[in-house]
Structures are given as C-alpha cells and as structure tokens.
C-alpha positions in Angstrom: 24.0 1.1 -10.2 23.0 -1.9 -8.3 20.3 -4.0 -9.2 18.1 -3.2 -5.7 18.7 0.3 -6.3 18.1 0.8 -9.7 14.5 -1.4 -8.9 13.8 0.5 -5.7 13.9 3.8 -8.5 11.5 2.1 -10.7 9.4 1.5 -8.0 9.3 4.8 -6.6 8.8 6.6 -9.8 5.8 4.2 -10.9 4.1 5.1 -7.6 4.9 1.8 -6.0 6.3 2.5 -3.2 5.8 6.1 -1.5 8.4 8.3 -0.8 9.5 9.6 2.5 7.5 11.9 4.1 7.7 14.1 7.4 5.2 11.6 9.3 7.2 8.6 8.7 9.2 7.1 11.1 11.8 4.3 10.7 14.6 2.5 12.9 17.6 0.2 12.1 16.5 -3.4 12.5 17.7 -7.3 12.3 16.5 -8.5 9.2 13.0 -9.1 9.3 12.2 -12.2 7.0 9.5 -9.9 4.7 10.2 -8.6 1.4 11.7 -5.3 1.0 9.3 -2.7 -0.7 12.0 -1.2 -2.6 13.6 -3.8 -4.7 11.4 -7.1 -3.7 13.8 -8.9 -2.2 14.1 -10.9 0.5 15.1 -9.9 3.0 17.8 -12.0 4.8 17.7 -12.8 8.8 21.6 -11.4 8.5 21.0 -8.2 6.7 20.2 -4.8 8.2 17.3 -3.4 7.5 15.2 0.4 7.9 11.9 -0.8 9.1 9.3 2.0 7.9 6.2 3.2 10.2 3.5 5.2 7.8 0.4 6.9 8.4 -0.8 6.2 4.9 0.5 2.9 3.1 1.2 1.0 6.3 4.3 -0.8 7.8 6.9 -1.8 5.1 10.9 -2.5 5.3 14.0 -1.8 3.2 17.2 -3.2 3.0 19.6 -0.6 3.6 21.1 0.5 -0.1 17.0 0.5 -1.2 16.7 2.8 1.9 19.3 5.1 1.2 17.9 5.0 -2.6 14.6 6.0 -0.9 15.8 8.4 0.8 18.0 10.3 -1.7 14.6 9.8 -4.0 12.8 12.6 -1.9 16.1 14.9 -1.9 16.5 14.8 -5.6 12.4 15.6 -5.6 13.0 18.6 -3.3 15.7 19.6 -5.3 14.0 19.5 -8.4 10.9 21.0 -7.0 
C-alpha cells in the first residue's frame, strides 16, 4: 500500500479528516498548491486533484489515490455497518 494511502487511513480512522458524507461535494481540479488533507502532502501544480466542498469541516483537497482511499473508507464503513 502506498505511503499517501496508507496515511490518508490513519488519518481517517484517528478522526482527522472526515469521511464522505451525502452533503459533500467535490470536482476534479489542477493541482491546487495546498496540502492534501489525506496524506499531508503537497500538493503539486501538475497533479490532479478532488477538491472537497463541506458543510461541516470546510473546503479541503486530495490528491487522487488519497481520494479514492477516502472514498473506499466510507464503503468499507457501510459495509461493515
């Protein structure tokens, strides 16, 4: 497992950074110059990025591997649950 992912999971799981919910909305963008909120990471004018709107906890971005991470997060929380 990469090292983004494997730190985006620690940070979901310690409460760091939320996971998806149904009032979130995000979009594919450049990169963004801030730090991704999954892994901490810059993140780099030539990456892709998901750039997350929240009602609670704000704007925040992801690169895409922490997103998909994110993302499969909540499916394995809705399968378990």
């Amino acid at each position: 497992m990469s090292t983004r992912i494997a730190k985006t999971f620690e940070n979901l799981r310690s409460g760091k950074l939320l996971g998806p919910t149904p009032d979130m909305k995000y979009m594919v963008t450049g990169g963004t110059g801030r730090f991704c909120r999954g892994c901490d990471d810059l993140i780099a004018d030539f990456d892709k990025a998901y750039h997350v709107r929240a009602m609670r906890g704000g704007d925040f971005s992801l690169h895409l591997a922490c997103a998909e991470a994110w993302i499969r997060f909540r499916r394995e929380q809705h399968d378990i649950g």
